[in-house]
Backbone as a printed PyTorch tensor [residue, N CA C, xyz], in Angstrom:
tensor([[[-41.5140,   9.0600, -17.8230],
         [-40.1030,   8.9880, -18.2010],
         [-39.3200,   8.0820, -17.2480]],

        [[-39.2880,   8.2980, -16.1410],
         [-38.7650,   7.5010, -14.7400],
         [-39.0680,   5.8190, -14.6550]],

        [[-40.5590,   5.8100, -15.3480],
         [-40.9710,   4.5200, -15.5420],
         [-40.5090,   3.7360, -16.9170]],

        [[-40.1410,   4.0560, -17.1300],
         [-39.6670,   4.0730, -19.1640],
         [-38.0500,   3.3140, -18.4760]],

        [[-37.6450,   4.4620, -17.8720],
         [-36.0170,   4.0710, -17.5050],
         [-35.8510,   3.1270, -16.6250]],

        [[-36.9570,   3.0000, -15.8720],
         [-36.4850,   1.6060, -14.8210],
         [-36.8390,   0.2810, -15.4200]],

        [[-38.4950,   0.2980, -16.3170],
         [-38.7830,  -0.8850, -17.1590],
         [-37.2550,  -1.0230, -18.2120]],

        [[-36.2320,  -0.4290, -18.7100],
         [-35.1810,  -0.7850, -19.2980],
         [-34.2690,  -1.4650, -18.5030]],

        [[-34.1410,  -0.9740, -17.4270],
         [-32.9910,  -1.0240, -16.6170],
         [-33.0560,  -2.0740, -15.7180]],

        [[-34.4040,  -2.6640, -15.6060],
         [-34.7880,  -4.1210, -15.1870],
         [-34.6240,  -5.2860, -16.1390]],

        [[-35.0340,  -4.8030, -17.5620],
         [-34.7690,  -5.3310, -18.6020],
         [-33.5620,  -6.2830, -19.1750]],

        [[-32.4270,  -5.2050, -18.8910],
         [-31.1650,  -5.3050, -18.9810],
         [-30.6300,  -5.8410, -18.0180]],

        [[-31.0600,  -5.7360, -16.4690],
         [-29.9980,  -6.3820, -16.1230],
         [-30.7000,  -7.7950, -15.5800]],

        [[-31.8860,  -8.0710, -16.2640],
         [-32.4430,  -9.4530, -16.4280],
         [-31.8420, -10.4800, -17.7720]],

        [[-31.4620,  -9.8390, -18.5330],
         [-30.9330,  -9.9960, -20.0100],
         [-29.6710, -10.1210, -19.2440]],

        [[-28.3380,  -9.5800, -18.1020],
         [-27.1340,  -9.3980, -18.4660],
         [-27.0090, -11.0020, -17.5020]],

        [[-27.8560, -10.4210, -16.5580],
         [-28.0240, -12.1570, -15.2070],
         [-28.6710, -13.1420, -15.7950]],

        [[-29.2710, -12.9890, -16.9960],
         [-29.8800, -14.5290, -17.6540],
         [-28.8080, -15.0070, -18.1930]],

        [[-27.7650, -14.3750, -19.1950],
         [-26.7830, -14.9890, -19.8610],
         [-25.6890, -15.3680, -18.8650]],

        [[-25.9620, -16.8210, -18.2230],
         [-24.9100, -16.7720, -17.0600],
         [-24.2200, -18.4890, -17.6840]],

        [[-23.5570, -18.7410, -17.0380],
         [-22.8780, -20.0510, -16.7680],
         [-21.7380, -20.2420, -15.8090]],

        [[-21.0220, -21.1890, -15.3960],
         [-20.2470, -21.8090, -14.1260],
         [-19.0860, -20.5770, -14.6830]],

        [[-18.6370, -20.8540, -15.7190],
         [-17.3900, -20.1380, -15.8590],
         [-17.3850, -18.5920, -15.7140]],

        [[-18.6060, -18.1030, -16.4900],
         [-18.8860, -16.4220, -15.9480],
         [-18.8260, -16.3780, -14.5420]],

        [[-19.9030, -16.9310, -13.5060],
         [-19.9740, -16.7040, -12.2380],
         [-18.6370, -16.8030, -11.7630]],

        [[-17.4960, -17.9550, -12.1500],
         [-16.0210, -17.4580, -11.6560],
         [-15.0740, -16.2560, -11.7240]],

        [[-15.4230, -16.2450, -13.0340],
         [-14.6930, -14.6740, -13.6150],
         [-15.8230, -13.3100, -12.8960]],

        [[-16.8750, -13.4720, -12.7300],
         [-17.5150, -12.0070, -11.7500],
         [-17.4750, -12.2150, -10.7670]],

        [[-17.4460, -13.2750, -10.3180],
         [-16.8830, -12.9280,  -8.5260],
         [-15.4060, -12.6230,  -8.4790]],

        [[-14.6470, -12.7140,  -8.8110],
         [-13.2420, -12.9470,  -9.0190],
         [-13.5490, -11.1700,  -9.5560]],

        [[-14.0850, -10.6130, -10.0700],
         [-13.6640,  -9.2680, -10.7220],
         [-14.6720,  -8.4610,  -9.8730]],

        [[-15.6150,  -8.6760,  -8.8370],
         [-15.9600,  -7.6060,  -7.7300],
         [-15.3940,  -8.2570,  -6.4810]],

        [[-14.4460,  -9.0160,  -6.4780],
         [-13.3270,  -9.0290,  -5.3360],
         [-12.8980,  -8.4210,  -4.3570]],

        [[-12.5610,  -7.7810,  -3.4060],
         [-11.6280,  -6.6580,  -2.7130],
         [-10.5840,  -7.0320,  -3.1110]],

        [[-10.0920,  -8.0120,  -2.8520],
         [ -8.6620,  -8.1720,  -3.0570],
         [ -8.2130,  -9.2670,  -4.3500]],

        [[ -9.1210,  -9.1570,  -5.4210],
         [ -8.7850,  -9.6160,  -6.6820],
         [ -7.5140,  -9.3340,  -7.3680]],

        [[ -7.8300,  -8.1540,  -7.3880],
         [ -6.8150,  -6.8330,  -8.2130],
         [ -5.2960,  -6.9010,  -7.5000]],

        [[ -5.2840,  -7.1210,  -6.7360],
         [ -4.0970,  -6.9300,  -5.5860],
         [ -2.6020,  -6.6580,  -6.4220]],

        [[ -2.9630,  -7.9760,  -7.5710],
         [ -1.3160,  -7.8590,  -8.3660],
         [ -1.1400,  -6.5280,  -9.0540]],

        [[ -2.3940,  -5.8320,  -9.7260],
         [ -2.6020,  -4.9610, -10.3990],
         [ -1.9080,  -3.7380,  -9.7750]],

        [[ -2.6280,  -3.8620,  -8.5000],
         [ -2.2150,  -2.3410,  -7.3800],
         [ -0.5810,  -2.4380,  -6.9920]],

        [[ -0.3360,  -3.7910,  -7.0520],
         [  1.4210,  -3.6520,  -6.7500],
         [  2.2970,  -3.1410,  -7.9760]],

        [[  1.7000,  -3.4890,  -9.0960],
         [  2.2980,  -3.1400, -10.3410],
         [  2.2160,  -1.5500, -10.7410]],

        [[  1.2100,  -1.3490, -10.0980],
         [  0.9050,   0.0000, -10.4870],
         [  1.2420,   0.8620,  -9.6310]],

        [[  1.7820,   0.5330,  -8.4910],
         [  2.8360,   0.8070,  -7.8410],
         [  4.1080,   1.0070,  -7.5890]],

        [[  4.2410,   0.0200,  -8.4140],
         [  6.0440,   0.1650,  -9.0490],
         [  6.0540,   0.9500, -10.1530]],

        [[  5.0390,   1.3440, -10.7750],
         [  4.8330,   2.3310, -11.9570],
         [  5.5200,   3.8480, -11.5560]],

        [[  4.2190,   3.8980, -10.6830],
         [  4.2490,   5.4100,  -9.7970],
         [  5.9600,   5.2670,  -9.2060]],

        [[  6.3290,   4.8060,  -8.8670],
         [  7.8150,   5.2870,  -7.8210],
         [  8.4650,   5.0930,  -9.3860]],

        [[  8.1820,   3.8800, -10.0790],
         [  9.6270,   4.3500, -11.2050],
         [  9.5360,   5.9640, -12.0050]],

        [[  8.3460,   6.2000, -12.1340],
         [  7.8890,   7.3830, -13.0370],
         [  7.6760,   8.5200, -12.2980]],

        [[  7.6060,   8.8100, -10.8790],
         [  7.6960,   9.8830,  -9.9820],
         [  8.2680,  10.0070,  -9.0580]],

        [[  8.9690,   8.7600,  -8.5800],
         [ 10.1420,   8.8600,  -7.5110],
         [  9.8950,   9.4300,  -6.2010]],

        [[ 10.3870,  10.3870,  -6.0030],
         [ 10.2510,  11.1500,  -4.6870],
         [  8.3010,  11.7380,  -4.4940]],

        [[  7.8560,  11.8560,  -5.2900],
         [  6.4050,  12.1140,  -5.6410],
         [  5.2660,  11.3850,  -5.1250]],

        [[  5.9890,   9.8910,  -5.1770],
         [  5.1650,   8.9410,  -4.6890],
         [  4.1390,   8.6130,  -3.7520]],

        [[  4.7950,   9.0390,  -2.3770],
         [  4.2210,   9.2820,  -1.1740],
         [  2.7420,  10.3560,  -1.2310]],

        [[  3.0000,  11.8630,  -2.3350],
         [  1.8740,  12.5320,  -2.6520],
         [  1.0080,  11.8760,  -3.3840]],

        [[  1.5350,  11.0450,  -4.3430],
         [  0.5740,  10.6500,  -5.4020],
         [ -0.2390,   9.5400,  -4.6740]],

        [[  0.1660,   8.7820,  -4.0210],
         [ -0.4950,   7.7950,  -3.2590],
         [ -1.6560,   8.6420,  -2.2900]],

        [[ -1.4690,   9.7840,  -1.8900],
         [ -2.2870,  10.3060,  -0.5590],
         [ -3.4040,  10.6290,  -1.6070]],

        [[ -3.1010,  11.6860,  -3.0330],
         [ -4.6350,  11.6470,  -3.1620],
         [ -5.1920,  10.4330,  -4.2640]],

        [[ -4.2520,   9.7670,  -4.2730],
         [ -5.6150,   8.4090,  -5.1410],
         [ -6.6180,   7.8620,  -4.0780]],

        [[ -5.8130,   8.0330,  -2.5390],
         [ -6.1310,   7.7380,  -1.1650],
         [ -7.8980,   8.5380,  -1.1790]],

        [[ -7.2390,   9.9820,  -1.6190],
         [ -8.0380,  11.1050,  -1.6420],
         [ -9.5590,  10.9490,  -2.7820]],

        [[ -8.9960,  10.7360,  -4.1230],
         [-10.1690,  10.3560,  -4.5870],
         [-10.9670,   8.9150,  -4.3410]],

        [[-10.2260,   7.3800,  -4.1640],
         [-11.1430,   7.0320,  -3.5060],
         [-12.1050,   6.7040,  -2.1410]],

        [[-11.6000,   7.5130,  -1.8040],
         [-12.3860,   7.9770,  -0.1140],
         [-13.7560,   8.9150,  -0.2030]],

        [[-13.1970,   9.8700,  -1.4010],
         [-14.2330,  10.8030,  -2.0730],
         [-15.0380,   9.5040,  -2.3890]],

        [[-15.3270,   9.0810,  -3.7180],
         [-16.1030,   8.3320,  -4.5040],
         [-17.0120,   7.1350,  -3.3930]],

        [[-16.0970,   6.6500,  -2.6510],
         [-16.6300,   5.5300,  -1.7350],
         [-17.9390,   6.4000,  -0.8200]],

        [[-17.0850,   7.2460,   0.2660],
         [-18.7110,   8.0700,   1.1520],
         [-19.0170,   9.0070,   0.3480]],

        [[-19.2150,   9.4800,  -0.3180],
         [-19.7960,  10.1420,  -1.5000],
         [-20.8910,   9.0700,  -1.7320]],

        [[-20.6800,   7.8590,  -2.5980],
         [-21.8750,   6.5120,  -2.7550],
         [-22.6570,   6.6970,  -2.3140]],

        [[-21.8060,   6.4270,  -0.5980],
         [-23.0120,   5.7930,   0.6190],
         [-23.6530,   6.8010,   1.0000]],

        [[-23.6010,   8.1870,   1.4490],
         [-23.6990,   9.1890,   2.2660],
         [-24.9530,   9.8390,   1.6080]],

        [[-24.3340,  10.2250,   0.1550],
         [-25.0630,  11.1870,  -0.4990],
         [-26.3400,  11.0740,  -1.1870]],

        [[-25.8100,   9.0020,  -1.9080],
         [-26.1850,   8.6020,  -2.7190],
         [-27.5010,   7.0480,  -2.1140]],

        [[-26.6850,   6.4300,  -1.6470],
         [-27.5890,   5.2490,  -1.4470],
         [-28.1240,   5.6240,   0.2020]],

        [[-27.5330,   6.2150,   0.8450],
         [-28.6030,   6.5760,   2.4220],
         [-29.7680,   7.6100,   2.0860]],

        [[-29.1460,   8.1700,   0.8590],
         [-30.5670,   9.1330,   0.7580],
         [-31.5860,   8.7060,  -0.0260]],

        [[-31.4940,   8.2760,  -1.3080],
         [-32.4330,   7.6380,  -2.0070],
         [-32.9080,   6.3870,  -1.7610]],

        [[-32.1160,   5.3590,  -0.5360],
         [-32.8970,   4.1810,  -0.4690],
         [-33.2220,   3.3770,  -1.5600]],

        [[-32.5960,   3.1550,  -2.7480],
         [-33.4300,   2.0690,  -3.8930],
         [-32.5760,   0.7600,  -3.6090]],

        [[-33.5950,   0.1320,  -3.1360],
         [-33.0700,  -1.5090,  -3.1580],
         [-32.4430,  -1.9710,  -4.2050]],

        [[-31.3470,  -3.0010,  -3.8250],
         [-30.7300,  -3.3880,  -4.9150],
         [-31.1500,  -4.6600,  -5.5060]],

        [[-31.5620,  -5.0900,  -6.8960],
         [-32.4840,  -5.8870,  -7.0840],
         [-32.5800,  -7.0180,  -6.1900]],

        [[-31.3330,  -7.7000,  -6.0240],
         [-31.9370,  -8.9100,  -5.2330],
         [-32.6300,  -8.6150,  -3.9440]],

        [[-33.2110,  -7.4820,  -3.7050],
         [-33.9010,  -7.2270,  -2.4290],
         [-35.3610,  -6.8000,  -2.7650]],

        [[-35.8690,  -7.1210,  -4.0090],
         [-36.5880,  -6.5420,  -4.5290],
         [-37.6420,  -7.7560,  -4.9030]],

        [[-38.8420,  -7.8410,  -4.3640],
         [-39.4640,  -8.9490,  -4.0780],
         [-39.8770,  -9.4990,  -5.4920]],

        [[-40.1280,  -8.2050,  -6.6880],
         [-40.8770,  -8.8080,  -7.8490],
         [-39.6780,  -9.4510,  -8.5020]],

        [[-38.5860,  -9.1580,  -8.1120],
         [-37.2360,  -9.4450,  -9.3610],
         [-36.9900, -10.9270,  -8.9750]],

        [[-36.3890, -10.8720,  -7.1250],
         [-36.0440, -11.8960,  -7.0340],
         [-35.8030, -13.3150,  -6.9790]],

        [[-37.2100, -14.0280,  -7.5820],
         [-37.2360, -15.1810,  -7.8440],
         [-37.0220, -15.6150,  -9.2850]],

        [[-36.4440, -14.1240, -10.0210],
         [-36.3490, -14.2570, -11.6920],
         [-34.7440, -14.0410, -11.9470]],

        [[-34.0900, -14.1900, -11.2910],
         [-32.1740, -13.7060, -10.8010],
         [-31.4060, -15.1250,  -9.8980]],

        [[-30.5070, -14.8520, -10.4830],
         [-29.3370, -16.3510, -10.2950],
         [-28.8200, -15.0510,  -9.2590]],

        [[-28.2270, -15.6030,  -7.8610],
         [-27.5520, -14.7790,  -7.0040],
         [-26.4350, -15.6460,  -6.7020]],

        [[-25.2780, -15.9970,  -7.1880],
         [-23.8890, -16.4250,  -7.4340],
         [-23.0350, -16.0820,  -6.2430]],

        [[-23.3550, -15.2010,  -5.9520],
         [-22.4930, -14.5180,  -4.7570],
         [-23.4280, -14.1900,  -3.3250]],

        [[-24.8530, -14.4550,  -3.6250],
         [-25.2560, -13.5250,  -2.7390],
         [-25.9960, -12.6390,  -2.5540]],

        [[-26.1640, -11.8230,  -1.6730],
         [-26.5420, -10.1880,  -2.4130],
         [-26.3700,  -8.9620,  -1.5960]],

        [[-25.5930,  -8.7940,  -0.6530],
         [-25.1220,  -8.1000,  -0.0470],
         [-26.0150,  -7.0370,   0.6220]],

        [[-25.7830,  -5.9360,   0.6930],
         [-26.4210,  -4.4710,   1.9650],
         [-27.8750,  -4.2340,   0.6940]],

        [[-28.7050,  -3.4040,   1.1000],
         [-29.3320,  -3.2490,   1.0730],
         [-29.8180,  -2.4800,   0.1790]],

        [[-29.4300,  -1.0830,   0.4270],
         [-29.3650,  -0.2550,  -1.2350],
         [-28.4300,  -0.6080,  -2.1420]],

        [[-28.6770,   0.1030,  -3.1530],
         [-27.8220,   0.0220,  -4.0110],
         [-27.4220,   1.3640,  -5.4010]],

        [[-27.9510,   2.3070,  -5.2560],
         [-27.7750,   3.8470,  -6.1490],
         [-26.9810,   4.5880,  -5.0880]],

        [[-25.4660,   4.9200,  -5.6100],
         [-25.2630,   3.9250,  -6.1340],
         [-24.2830,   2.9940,  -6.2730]],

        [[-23.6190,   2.4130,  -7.1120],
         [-22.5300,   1.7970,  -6.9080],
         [-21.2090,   1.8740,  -7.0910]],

        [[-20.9920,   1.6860,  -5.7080],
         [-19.2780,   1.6370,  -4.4870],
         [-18.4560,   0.9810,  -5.3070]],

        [[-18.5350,   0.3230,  -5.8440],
         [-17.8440,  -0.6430,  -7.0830],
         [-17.1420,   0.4390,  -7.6870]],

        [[-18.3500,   0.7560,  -8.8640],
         [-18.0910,   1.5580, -10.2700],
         [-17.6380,   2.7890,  -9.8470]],

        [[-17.9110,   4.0070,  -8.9350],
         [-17.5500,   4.9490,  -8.4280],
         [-15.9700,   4.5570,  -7.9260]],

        [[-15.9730,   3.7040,  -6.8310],
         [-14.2090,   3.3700,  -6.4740],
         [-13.3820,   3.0090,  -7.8250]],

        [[-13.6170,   2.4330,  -8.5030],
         [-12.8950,   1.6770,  -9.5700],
         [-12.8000,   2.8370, -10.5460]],

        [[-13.7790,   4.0970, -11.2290],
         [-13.5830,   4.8840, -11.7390],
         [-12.7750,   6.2560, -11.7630]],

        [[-12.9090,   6.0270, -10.5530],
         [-12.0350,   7.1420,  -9.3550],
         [-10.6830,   6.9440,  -9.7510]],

        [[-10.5640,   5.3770,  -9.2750],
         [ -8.8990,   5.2290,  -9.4130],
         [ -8.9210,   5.1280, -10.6830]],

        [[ -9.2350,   4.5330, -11.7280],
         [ -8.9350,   5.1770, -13.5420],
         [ -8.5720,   6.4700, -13.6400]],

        [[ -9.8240,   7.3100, -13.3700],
         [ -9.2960,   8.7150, -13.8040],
         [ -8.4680,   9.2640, -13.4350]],

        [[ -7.9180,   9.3580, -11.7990],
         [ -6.5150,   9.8480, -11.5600],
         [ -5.6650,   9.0290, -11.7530]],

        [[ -5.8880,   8.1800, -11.9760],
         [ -4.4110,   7.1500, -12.3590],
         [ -4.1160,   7.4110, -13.9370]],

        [[ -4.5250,   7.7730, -14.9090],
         [ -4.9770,   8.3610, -16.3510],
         [ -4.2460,   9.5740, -16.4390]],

        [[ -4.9500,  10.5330, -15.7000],
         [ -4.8530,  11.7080, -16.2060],
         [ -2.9570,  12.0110, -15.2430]],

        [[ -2.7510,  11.1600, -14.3970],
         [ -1.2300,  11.0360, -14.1700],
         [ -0.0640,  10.4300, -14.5430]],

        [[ -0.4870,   9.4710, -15.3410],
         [  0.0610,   8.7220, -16.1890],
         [  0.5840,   9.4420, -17.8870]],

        [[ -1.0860,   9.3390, -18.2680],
         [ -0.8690,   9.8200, -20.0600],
         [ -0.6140,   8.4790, -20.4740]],

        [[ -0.7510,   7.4720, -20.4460],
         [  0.1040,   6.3820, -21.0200],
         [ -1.4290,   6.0260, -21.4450]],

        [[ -1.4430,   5.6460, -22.6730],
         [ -2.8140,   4.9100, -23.5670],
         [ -2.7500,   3.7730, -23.2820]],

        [[ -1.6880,   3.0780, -23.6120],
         [ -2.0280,   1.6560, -22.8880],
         [ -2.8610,   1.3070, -21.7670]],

        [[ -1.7550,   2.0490, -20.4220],
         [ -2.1320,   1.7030, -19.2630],
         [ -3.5610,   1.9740, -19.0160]],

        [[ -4.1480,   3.4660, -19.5550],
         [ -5.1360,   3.8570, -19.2480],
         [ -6.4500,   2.8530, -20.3860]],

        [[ -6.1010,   1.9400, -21.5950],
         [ -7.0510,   0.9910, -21.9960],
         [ -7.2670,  -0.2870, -21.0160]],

        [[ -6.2190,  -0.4310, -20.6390],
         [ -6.5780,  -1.7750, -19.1640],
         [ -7.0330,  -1.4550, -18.0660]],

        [[ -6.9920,   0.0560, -17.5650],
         [ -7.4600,   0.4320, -16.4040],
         [ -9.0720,   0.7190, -16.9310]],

        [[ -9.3610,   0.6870, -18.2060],
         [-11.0600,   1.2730, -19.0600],
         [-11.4870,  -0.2850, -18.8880]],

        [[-10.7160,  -1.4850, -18.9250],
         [-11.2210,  -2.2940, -19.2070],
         [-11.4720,  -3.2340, -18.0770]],

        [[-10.5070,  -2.9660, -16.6980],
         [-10.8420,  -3.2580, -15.6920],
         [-11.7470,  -2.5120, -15.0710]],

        [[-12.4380,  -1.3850, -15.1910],
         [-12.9870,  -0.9640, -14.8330],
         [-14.3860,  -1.0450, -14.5950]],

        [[-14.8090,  -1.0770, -16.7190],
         [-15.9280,  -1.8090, -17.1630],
         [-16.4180,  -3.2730, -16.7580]],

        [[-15.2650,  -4.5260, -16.2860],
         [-15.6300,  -5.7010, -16.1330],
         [-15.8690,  -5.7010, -14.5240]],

        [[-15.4450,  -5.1870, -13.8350],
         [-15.9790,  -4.8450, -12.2510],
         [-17.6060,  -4.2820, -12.5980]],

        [[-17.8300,  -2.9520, -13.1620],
         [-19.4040,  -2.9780, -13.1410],
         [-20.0900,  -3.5690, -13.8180]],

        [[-19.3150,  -4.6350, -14.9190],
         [-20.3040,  -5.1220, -15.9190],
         [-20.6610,  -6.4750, -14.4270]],

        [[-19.5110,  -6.7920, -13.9270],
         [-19.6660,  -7.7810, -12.5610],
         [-20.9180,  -7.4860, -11.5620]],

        [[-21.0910,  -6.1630, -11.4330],
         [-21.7920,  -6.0880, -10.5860],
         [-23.2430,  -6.1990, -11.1680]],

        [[-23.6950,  -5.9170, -12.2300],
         [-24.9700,  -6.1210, -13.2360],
         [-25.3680,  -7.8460, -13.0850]],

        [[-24.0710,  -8.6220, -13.6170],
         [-24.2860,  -9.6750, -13.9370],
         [-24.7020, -10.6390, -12.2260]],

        [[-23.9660, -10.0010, -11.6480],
         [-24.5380, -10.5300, -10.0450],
         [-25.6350, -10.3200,  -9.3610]],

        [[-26.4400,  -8.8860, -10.3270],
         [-27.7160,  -8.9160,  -9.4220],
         [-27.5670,  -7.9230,  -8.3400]],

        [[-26.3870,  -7.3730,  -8.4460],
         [-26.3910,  -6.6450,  -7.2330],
         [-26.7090,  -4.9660,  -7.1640]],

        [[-26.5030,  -4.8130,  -8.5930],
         [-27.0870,  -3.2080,  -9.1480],
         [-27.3470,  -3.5210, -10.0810]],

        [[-28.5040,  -2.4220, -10.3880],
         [-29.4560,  -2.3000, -11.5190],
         [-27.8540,  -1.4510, -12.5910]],

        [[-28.3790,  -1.3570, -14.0700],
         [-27.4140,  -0.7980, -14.9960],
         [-27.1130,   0.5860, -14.6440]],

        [[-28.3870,   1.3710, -14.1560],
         [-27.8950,   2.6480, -13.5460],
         [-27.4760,   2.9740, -13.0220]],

        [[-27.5540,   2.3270, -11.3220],
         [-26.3230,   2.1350, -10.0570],
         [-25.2540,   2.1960, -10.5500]],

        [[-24.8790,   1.3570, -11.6200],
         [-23.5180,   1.1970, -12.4480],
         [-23.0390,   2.4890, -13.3480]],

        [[-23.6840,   2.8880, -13.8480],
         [-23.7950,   4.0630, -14.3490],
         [-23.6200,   5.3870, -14.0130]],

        [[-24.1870,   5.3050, -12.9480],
         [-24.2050,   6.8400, -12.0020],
         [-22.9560,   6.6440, -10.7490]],

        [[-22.5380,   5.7640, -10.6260],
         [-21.5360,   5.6160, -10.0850],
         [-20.1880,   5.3090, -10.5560]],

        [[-20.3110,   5.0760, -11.8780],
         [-19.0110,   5.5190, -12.9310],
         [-18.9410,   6.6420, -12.9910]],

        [[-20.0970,   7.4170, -13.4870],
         [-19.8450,   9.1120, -13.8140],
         [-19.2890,   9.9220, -12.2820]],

        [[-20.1640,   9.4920, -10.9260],
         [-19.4330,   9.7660,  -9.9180],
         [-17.8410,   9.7300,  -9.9880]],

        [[-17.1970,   8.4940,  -9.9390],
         [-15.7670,   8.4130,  -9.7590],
         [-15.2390,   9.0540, -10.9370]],

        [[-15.9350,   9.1830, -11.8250],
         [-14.9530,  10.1820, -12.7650],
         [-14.7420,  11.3270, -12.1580]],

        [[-16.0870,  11.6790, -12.1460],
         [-16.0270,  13.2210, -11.0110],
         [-14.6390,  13.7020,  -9.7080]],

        [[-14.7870,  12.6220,  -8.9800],
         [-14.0630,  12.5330,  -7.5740],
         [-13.0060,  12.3360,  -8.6620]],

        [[-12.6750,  11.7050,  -9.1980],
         [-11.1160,  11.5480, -10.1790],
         [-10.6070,  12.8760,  -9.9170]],

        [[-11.3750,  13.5080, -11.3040],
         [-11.1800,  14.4640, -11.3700],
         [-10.7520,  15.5900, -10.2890]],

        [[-11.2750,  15.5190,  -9.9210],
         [-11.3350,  16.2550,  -8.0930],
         [ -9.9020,  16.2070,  -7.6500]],

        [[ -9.7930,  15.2180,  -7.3640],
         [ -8.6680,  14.5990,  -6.5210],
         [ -7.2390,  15.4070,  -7.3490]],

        [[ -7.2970,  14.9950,  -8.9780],
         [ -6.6620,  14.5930,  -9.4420],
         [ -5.5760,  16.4750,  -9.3630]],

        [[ -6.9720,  17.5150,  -9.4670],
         [ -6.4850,  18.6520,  -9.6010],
         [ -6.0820,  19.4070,  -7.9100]],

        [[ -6.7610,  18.7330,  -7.2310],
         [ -6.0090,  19.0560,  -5.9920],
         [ -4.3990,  18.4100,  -5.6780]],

        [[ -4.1450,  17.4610,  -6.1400],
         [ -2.7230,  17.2100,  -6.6150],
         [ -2.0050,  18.2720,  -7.1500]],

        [[ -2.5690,  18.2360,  -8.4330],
         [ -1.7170,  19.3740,  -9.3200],
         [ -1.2030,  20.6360,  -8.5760]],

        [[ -2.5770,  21.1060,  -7.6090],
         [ -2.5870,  22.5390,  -6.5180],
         [ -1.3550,  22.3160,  -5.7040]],

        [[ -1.8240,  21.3560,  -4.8160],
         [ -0.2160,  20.6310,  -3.8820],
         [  0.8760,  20.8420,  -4.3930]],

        [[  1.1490,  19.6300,  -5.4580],
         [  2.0530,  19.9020,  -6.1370],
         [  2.8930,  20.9740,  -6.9630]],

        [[  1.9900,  21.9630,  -7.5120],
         [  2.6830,  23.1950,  -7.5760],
         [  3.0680,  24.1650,  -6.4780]],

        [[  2.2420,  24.0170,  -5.3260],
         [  2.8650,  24.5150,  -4.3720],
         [  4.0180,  24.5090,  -3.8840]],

        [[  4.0060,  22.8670,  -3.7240],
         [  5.6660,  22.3870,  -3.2310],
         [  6.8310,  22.2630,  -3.9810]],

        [[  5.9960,  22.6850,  -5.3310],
         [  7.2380,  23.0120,  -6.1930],
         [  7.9060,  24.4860,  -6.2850]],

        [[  7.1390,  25.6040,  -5.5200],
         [  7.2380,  26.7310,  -5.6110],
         [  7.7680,  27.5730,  -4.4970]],

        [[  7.5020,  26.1980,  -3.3250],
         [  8.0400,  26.1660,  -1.9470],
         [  9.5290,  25.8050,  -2.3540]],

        [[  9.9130,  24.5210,  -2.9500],
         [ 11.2300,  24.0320,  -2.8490],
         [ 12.1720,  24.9450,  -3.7750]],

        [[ 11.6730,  25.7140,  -5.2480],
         [ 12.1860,  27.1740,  -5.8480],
         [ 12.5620,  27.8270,  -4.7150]],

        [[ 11.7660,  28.2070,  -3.8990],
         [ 12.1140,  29.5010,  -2.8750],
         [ 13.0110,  29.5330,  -2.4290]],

        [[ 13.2210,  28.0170,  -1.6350],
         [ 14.1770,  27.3740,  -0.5960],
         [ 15.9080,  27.2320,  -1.2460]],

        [[ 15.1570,  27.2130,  -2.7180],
         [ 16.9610,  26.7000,  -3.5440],
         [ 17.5430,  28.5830,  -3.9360]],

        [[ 16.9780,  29.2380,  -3.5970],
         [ 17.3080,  30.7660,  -4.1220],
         [ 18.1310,  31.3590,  -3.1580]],

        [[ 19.3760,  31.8710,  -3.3840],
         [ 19.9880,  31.9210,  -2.9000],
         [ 20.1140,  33.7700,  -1.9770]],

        [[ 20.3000,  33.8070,  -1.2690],
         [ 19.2520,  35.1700,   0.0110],
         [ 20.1010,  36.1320,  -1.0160]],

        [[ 19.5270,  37.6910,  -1.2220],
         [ 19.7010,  38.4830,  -1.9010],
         [ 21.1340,  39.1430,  -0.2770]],

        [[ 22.1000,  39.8350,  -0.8760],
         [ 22.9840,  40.5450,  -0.2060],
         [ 22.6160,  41.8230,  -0.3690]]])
């Protein structure tokens, strides 16, 4: 079974790195960036303070919160323990892979990318409600790990198991907010009640 799933998963992301050209390799480096997104995060920033105002400062600590989760979560749990090279480190693959960028650390299950980037979707989603916002945050999301496939730098599963991760940590994050937040909403009730005589 294990062998079934990796002969696919070599498959695919030999199929996703064969279909390449000058203009793709611009647009996937440009979309596993650090600081690609940058306009995105300011915008979505002015979101949060117009739509929560005084809130802001919390809402920022746990997106802080889930992707900190999702990121050493990756490394810690995920790629220091299992060790699976990431293809371009992988002697049978690598003379059959365009490396555009490179190929960075060493493991790769799984991927810091798709886990960070999913992380911030899901609590940014499930705080929002807005369909729009949350189809561009599905779609930036997907083109960061479809980026990381097409670079060679994780296999489709890395990508995979580290989406479902940051959903997870999303999630996580998202309801320890809610906890906070009802707290301090139950704290600031208390505070507005006026002392019994």
């Amino acid at each position: 079974m294990l062998e079934a799933i990796e002969k696919i998963d070599k498959s695919v992301l030999l199929w996703i790195n064969g279909h390449h050209s000058v203009f793709l390799d611009n647009i996937m480096i440009f979309a596993s960036g650090k600081l690609s997104w940058l306009p995105l995060y300011v915008i979505l920033l002015f979101l949060i303070f117009r739509d929560f105002k005084w809130k802001t400062p919390l809402i920022l600590i746990f997106i802080a919160v889930a992707i900190t989760l999702s990121d050493q979560t990756s490394v810690h749990l995920f790629k220091n323990v299992f060790q699976r090279l990431r293809p371009c480190h992988q002697q049978e693959l690598i003379n059959m892979l365009r490396l555009p960028k490179g190929c960075g650390g060493m493991y790769g299950f799984v991927s810091s990318h798709a886990a960070n980037s999913f992380s911030f979707l899901t609590i940014t989603a499930l705080l929002f409600k807005k369909k729009w916002l949350t189809f561009i945050l599905i779609f930036w999301a997907l083109l960061i790990g479809y980026s990381r496939i097409y670079l060679a730098a994780h296999f489709p599963t890395d990508v995979l198991s580290g989406s479902l991760l940051g959903i997870l940590t999303g999630y996580v994050a998202f309801y320890l907010y809610k906890i906070t937040d009802s707290l301090i909403e139950a704290r600031k009730e208390n505070n507005y009640k006026a002392p019994q005589s």
